[in-house]
N, C-alpha and C positions, 0 to 999 in steps of 0.2 A: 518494452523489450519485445522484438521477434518474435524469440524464440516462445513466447506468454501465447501470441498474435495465432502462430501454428499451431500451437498443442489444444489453446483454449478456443478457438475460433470455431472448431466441430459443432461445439455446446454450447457458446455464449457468444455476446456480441463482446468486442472488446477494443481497445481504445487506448491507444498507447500516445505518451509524448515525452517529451527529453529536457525535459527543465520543470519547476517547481513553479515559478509562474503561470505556466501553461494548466501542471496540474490544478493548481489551483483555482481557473477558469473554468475548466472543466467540471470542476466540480459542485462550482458554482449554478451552473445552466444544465447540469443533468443528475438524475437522481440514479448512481448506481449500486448495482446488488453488493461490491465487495472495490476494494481501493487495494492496489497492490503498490507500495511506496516504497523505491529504494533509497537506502538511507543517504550513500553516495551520491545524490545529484549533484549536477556543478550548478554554483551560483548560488541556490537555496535549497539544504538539501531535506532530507524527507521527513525526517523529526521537524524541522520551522514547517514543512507544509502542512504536518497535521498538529500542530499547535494552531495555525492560521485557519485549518477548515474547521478545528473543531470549536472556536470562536464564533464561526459565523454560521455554525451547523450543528447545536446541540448535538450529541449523540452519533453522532458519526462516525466516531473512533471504532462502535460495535462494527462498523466495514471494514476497517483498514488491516490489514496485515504490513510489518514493516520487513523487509529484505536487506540485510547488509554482508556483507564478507567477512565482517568484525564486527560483534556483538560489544562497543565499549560499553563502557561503568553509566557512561550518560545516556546511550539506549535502553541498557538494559535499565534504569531506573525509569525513566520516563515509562518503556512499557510496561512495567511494572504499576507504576501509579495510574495508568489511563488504560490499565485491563488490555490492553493491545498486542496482540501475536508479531513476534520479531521471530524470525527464521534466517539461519546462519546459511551463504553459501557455501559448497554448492545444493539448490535446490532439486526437489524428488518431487519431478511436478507431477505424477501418480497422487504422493500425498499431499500435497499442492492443494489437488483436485477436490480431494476428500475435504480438507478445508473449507477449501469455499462453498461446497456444496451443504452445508453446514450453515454459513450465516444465515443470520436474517435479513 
C-alpha cells in the first residue's frame, strides 16, 4: 500500500506489491525487519501467504502483522494459534509505528 510507502519510507526501506505470489518472492530473496499482510489479497490472500512463508521460513510469523477490514472467525483463529498481530481497518499508523518498532 502507498499510503505504508509515505508514512514508513522517512524510517525504513519498504516494499510493496499487490498479489501473494509476488509477496511471496519477495520474501523469499529478502530478509525483512516486519511483513505487513493484508488479508484481502486477490488471487491469494494473506493468511495462504503466511501459511506458505512460514513453511519455507521457520519462524517468520514473529514479522508478520496481518491487516484486514474484517477480523473473521478464520483470522482470528489462525492468529491466534501462530502468536500473529491481526489489526482491524482502519489503521493508526502512529501505532502502526510503535508496532513495528518493537519487532525483532
Amino acid at each position: 500500500m502507498e499510503i505504508f510507502k509515505t508514512f514508513f519510507g522517512k524510517k525504513w526501506e519498504v516494499i510493496t506489491v499487490s498479489e501473494g505470489n509476488l509477496a511471496l518472492l519477495k520474501i523469499k530473496l529478502e530478509n525483512f525487519h516486519a511483513i505487513i499482510l493484508d488479508v484481502g489479497m486477490p488471487a491469494m490472500n494473506g493468511l495462504e501467504v503466511c501459511r506458505l512463508a512460514m513453511k519455507d521460513n521457520p519462524g517468520i510469523e514473529k514479522k508478520i502483522i496481518l491487516i484486514t477490514g474484517y477480523i473473521s472467525e478464520e483470522c482470528l483463529n489462525f492468529s491466534k494459534q501462530h502468536k500473529i498481530l491481526c489489526v482491524q481497518k482502519p489503521i493508526f499508523l502512529n501505532e502502526l509505528e510503535c508496532t513495528l518498532s518493537k519487532l525483532h
